[in-house]
C-alpha positions as CSV (number, residue, x, y, z in Angstrom):
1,X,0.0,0.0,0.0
2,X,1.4,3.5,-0.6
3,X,1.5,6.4,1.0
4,X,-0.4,9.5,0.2
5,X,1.4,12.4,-1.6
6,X,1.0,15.0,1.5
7,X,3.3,17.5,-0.5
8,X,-0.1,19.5,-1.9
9,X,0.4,22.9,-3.6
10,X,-0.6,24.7,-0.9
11,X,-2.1,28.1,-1.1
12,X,0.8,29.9,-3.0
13,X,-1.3,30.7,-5.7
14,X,-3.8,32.5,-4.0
15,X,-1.3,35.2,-3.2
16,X,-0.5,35.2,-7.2
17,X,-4.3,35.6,-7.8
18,X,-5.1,38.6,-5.0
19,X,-2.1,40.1,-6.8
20,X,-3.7,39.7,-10.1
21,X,-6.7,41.0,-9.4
22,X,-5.2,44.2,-6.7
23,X,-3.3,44.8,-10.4
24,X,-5.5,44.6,-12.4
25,X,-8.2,46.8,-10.4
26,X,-6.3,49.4,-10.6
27,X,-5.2,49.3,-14.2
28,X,-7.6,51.0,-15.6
29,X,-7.6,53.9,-12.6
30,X,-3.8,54.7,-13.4
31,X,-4.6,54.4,-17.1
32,X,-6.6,56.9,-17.2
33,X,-5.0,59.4,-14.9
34,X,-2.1,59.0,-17.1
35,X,-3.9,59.7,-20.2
36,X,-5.3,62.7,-18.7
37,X,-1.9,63.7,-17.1
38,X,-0.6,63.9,-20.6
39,X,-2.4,67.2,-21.3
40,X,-3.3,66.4,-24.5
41,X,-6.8,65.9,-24.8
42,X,-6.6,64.7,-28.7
43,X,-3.3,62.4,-28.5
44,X,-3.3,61.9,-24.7
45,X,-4.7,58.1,-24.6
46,X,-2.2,56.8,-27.1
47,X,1.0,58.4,-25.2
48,X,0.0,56.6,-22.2
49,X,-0.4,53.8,-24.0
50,X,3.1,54.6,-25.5
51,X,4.3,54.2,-21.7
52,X,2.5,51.4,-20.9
53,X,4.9,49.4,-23.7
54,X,7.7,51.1,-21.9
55,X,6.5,49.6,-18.5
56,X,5.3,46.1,-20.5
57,X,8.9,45.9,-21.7
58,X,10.5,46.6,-18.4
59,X,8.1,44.3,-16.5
60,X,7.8,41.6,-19.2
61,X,11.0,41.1,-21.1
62,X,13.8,42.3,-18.7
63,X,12.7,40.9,-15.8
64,X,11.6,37.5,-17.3
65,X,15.2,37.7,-19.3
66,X,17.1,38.5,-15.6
67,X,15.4,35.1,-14.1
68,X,16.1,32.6,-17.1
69,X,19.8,34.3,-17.2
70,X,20.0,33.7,-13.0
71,X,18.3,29.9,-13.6
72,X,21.1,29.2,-16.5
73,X,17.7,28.1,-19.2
74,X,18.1,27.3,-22.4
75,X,17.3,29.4,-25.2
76,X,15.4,27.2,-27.2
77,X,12.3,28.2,-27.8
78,X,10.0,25.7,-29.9
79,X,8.2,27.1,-32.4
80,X,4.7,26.1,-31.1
81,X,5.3,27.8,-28.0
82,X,6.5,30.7,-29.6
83,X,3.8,31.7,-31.8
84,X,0.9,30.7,-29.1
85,X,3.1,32.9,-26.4
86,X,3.2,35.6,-29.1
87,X,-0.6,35.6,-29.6
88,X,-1.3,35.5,-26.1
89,X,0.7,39.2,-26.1
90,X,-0.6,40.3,-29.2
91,X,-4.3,39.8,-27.8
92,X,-3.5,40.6,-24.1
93,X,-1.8,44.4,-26.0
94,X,-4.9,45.0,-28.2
95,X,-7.3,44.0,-24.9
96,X,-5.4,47.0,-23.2
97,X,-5.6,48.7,-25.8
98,X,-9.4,48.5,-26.2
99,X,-9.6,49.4,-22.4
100,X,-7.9,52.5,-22.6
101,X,-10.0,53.6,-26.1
102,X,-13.2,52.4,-24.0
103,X,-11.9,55.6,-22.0
């Protein structure tokens, strides 16, 4: 008879998810106070969109970069993974996108 795997998940992920959602609460708040910030009541939405890329690079190609470098991965990067990681981005950008034109 074996023994029962004890070693659960836990409840990590529920500090992932309250960050998720305190995040994204407040997205659209800082979204918008930066578009207004910009003093430009015709082009203001798209430069803080222009900063958001800044902050999406920062955030989501640096950092990920730093901890791959600091965990020696590979580089590979299969193809399938690629392109349906790439989508994910392109649809995640155009969502934010849609949420600060909603505005």
């Amino acid at each position: 008879m074996g023994t029962a795997n004890t070693a659960g998940p836990g409840i990590t992920w529920l500090y992932w998810v309250l960050l998720t959602i305190g995040c994204w609460g407040v997205y659209g708040v800082f979204l918008h106070s930066g578009a207004m910030g910009m003093a430009d009541p015709v082009n203001g939405r798209i430069k803080a969109f222009l900063f958001v890329g800044v902050a999406y690079f920062l955030v989501a190609v640096l950092a990920p970069a730093a901890i791959l470098i600091a965990k020696g991965a590979s580089w590979t990067f299969p193809a399938k993974g690629l392109w349906w990681s790439l989508i994910a981005g392109i649809v995640g950008a155009i969502g934010a996108l849609g949420v600060l034109l909603a505005f």
